[in-house]
Backbone as JSON Lines, residues from 0, in Angstrom:
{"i":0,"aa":"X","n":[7.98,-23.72,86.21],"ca":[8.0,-22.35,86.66],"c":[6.64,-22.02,87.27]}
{"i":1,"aa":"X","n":[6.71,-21.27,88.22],"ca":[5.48,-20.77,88.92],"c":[5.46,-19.36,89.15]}
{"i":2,"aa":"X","n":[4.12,-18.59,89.6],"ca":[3.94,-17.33,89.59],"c":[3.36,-17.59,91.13]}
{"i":3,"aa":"X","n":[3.67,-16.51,91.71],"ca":[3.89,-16.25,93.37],"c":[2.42,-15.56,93.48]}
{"i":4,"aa":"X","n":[1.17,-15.92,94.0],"ca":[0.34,-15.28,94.54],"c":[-0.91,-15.0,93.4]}
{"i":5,"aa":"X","n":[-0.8,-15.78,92.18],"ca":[-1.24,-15.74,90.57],"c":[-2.9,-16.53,91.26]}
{"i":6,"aa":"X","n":[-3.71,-15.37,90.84],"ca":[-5.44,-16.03,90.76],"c":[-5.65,-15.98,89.12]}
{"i":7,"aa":"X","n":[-6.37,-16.79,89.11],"ca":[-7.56,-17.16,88.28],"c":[-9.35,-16.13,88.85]}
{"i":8,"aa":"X","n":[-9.9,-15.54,87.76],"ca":[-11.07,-14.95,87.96],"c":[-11.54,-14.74,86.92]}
{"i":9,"aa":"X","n":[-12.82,-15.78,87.09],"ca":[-13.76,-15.75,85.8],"c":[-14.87,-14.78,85.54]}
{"i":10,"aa":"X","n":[-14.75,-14.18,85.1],"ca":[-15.73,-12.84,84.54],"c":[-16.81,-13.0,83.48]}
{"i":11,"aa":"X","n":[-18.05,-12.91,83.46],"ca":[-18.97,-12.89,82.82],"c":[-19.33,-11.6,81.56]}
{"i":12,"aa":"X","n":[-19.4,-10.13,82.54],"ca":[-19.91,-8.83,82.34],"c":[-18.82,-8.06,82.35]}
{"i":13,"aa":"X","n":[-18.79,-7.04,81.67],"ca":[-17.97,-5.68,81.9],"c":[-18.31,-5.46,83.28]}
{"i":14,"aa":"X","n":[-19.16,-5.47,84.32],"ca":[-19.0,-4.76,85.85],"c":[-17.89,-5.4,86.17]}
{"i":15,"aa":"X","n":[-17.86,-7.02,86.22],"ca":[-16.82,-8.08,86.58],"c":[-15.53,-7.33,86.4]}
{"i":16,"aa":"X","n":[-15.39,-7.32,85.23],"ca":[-13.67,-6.82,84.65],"c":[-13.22,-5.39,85.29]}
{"i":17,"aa":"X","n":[-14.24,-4.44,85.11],"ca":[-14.24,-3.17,85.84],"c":[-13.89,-3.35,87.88]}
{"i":18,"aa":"X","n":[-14.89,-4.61,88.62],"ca":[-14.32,-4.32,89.95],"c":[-12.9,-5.53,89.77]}
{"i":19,"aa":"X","n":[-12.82,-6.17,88.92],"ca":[-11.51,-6.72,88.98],"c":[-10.36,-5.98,89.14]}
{"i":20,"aa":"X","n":[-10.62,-4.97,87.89],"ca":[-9.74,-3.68,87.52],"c":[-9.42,-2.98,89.04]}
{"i":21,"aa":"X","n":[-10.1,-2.16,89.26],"ca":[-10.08,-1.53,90.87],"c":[-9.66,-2.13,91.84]}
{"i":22,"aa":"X","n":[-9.61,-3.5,92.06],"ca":[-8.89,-4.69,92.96],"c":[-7.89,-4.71,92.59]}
{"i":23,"aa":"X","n":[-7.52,-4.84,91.57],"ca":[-5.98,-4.77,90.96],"c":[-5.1,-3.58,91.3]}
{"i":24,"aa":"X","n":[-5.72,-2.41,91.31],"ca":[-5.02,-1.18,91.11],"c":[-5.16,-0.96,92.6]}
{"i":25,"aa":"X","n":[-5.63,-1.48,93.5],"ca":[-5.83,-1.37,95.55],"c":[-3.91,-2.02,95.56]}
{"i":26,"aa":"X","n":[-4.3,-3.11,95.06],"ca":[-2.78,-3.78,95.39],"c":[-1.42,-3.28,94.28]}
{"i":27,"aa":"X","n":[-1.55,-2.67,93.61],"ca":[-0.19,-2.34,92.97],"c":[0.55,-0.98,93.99]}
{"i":28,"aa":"X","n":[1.53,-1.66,94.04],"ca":[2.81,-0.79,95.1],"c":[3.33,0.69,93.91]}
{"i":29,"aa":"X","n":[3.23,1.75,94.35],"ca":[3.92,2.55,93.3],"c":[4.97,3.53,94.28]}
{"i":30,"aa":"X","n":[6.04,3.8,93.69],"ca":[6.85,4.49,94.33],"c":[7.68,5.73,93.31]}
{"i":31,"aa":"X","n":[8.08,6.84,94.09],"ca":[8.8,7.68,93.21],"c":[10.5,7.14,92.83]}
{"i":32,"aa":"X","n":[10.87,7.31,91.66],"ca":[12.29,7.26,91.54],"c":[12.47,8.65,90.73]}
{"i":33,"aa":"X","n":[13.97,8.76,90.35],"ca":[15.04,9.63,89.73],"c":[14.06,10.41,88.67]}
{"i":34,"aa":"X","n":[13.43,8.83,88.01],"ca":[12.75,9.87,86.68],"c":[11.45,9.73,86.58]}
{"i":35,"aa":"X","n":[10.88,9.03,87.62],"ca":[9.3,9.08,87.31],"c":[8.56,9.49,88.94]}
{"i":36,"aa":"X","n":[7.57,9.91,89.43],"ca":[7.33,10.42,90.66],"c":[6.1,9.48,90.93]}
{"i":37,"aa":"X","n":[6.05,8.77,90.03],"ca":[5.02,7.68,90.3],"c":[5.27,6.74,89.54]}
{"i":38,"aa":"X","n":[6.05,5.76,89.6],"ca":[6.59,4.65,88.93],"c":[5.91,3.31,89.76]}
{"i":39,"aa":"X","n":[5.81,2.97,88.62],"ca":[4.89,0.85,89.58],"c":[6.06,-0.03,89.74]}
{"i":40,"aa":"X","n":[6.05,-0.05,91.05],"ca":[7.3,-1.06,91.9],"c":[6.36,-2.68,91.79]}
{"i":41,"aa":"X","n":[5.24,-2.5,90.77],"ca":[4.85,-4.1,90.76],"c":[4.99,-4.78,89.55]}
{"i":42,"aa":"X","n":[4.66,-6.03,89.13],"ca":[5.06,-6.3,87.76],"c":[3.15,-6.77,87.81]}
{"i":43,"aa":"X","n":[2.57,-6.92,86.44],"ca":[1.17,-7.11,86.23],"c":[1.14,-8.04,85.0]}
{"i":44,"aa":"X","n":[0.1,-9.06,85.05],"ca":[0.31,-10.31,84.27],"c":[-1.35,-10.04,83.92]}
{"i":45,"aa":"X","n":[-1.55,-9.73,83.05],"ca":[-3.35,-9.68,82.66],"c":[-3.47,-10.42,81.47]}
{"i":46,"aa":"X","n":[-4.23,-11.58,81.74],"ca":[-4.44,-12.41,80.38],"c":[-6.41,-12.85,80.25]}
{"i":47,"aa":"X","n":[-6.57,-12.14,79.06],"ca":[-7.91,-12.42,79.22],"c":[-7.94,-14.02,78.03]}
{"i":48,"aa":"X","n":[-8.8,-14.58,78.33],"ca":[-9.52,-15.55,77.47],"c":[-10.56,-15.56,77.23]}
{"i":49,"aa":"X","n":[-10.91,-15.91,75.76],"ca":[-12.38,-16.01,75.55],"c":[-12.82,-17.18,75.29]}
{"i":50,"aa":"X","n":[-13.8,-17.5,75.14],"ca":[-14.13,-18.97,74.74],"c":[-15.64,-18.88,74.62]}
{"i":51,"aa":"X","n":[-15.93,-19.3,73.03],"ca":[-17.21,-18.73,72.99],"c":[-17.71,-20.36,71.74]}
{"i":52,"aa":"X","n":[-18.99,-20.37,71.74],"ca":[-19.29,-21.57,71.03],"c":[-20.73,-21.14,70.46]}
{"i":53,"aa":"X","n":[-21.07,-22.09,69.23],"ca":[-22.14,-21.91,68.63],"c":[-22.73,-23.1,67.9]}
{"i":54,"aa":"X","n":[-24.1,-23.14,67.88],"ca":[-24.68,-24.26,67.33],"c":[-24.54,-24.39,65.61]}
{"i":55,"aa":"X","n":[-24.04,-24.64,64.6],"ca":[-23.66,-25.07,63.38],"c":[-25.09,-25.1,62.59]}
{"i":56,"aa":"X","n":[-25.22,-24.62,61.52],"ca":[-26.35,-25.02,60.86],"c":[-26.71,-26.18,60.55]}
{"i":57,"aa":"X","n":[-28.21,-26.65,60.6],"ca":[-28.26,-28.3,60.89],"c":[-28.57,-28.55,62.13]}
{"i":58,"aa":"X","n":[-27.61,-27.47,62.9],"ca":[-27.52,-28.56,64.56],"c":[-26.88,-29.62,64.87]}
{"i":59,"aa":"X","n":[-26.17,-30.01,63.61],"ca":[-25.06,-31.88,64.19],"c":[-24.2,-31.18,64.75]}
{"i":60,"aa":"X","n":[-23.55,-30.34,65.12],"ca":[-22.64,-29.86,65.19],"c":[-21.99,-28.52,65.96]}
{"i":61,"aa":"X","n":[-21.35,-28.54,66.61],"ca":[-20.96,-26.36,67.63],"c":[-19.31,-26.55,66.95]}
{"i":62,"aa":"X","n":[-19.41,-25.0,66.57],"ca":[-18.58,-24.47,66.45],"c":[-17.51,-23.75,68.04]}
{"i":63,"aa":"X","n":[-16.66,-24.06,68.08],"ca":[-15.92,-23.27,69.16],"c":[-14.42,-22.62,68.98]}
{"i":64,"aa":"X","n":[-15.04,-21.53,69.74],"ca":[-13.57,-20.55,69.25],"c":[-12.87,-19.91,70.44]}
{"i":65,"aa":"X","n":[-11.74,-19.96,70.75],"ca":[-10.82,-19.39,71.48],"c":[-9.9,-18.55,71.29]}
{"i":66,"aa":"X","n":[-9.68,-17.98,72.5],"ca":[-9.0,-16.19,72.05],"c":[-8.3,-16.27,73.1]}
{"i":67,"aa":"X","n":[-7.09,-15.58,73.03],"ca":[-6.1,-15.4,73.96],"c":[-5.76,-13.59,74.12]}
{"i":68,"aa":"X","n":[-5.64,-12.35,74.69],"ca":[-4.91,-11.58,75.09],"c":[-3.78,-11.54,76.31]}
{"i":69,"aa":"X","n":[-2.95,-11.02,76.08],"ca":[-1.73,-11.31,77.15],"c":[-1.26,-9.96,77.37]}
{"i":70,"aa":"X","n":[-1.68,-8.88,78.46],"ca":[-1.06,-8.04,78.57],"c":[-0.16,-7.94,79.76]}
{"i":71,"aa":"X","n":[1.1,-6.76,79.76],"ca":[2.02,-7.22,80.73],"c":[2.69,-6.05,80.88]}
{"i":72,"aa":"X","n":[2.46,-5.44,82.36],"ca":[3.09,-4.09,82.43],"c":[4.21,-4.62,84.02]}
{"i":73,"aa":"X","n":[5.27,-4.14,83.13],"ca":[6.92,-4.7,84.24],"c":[7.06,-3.42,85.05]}
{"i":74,"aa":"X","n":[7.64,-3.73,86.2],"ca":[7.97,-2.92,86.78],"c":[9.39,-1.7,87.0]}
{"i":75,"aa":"X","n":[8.82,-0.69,87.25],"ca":[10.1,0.03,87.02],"c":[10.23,1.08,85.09]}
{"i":76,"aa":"X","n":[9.48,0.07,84.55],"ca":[9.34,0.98,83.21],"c":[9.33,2.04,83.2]}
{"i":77,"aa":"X","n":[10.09,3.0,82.81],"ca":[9.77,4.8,82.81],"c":[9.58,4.83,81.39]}
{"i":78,"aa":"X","n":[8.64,6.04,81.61],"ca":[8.69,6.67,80.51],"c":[8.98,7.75,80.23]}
{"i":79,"aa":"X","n":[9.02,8.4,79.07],"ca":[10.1,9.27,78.79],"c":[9.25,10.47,78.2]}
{"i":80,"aa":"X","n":[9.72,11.67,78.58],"ca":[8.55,12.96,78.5],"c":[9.29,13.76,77.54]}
């Protein structure tokens, strides 16, 4: 399975994630329907990773740890007032 038009962008800093953010929200399509007057005609795949490591007491040794978030906003979702 593949994702149509799917980047990769590695971020260091909160500025990073913040103009990522604003790039993201340039390209999402939104349109009015029946029950929402601003509904997202896009689907959004946001997965952050972390990956962070450390030297072990002693020094023989790094610790490394990985983190996954997966957020995912579908398109067309209404919500309800």
């Amino acid at each position: 399975m593949s994702v149509s038009d799917l980047i990769t962008v590695k971020v260091a800093t909160k500025q990073d994630i913040s103009t990522l953010m604003r790039t993201a929200e340039k390209h999402k399509t939104v349109k009015g329907t029946d029950m929402n007057a601003r509904s997202s005609r896009s689907h959004t795949v946001f997965q952050l990773r972390i990956h962070a490591s450390r030297q072990l007491p002693g020094g023989v040794a790094r610790q490394q740890l990985h983190g996954s978030l997966n957020l995912v906003d579908l398109a067309g979702s209404e919500r309800l007032d």
